[in-house]
N, C-alpha and C positions, 0 to 999 in steps of 0.2 A: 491367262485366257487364250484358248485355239482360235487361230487365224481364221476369219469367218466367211473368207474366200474360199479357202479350202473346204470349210465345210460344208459351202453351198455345192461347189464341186464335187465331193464324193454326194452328195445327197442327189443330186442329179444325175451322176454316172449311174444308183441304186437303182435309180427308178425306171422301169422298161417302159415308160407313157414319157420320158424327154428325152428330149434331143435339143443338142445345145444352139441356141441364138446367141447372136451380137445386141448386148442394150448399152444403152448410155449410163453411167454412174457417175452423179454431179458430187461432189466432192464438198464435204465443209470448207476445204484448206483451197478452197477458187480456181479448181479444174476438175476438167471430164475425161474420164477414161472411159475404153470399150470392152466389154467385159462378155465370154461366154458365159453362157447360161442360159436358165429358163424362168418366166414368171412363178413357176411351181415353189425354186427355191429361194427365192431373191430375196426374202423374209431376213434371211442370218447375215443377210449383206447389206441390205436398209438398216436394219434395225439388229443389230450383236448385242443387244444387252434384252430384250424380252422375246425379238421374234414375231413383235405382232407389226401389221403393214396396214396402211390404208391406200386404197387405189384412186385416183383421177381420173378425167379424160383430157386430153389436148383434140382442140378443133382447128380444121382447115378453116378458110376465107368464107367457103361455103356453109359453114355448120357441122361438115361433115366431119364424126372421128374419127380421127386417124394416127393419135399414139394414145399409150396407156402409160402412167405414171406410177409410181406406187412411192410412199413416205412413210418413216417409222408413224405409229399411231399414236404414241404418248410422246413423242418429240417436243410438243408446245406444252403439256402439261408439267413435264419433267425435264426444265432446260438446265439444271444440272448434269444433266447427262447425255446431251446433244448438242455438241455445237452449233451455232447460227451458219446459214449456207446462205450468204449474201448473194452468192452466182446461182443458184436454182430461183430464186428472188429475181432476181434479174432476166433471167432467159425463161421459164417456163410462159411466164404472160407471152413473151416474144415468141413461142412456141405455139400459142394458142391455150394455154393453160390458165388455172386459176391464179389471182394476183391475195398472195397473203405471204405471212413467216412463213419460212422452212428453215428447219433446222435438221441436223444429220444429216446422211445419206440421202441421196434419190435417185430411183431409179426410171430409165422412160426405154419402153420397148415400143414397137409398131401393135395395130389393131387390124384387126380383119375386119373390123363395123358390123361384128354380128357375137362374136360373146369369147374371143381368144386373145390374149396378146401373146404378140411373135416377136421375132428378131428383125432390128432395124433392117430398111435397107440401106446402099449406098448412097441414095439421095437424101433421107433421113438423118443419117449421121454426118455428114456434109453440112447440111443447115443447121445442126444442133452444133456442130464445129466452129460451126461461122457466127452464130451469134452469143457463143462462148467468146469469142475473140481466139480461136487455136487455130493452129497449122496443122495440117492434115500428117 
């Protein structure tokens, strides 16, 4: 099987409509890394065995949205083939997110609060650090 980083990568470099962002990638194995890219490709990076993604929202204090999630789509149907991600369990409620399983990958970019997810900023991946328990 092709590395599904890479593929997300040339799939992004193809496309003249992205430009790459910094998202967070929560990790089955109980760590987050920072990962260029765009929400366009993040499908082969969530999800390497179909591709298909379901989106989120994470809310401020206020209500307000202010990241975008996305998790494989059959992850809970098919947990042969997704491991359990005890840390997006953990941290996305702490994030402002929905409290349920996750399994596989996840990934969380910033929102614009009108209909785009974008690339974290520095304050963003800060707190998504901090209440991972990571060092910067």
């Amino acid at each position: 099987m092709s590395n599904p980083y890479q593929r997300f990568h040339e799939q992004a470099a193809d496309d003249p409509r992205v430009t790459a962002d910094v998202f967070a990638l929560i990790h089955p194995e109980g760590h987050v890394t920072f990962e260029q890219g765009t929400a366009y490709g993040v499908a082969t990076v969530v999800d390497p065995h179909h591709g298909a993604i379901s989106g989120f929202m994470l809310y401020d204090a206020t209500g307000r949205a202010v990241m975008r999630g996305y998790g494989a789509d059959v992850a809970l149907a098919m947990p042969e083939k997704y491991a359990p991600n005890p840390l997006a369990e953990r941290i996305i409620p702490m994030l402002g997110g929905p409290v349920q399983p996750w399994r596989g990958h996840v990934a969380l970019f910033a929102w614009n609060g009108v209909d785009e997810a974008r690339g974290l900023n520095a304050e963003q991946q800060e707190r998504i650090r901090a209440v991972a328990g990571e060092q910067p």
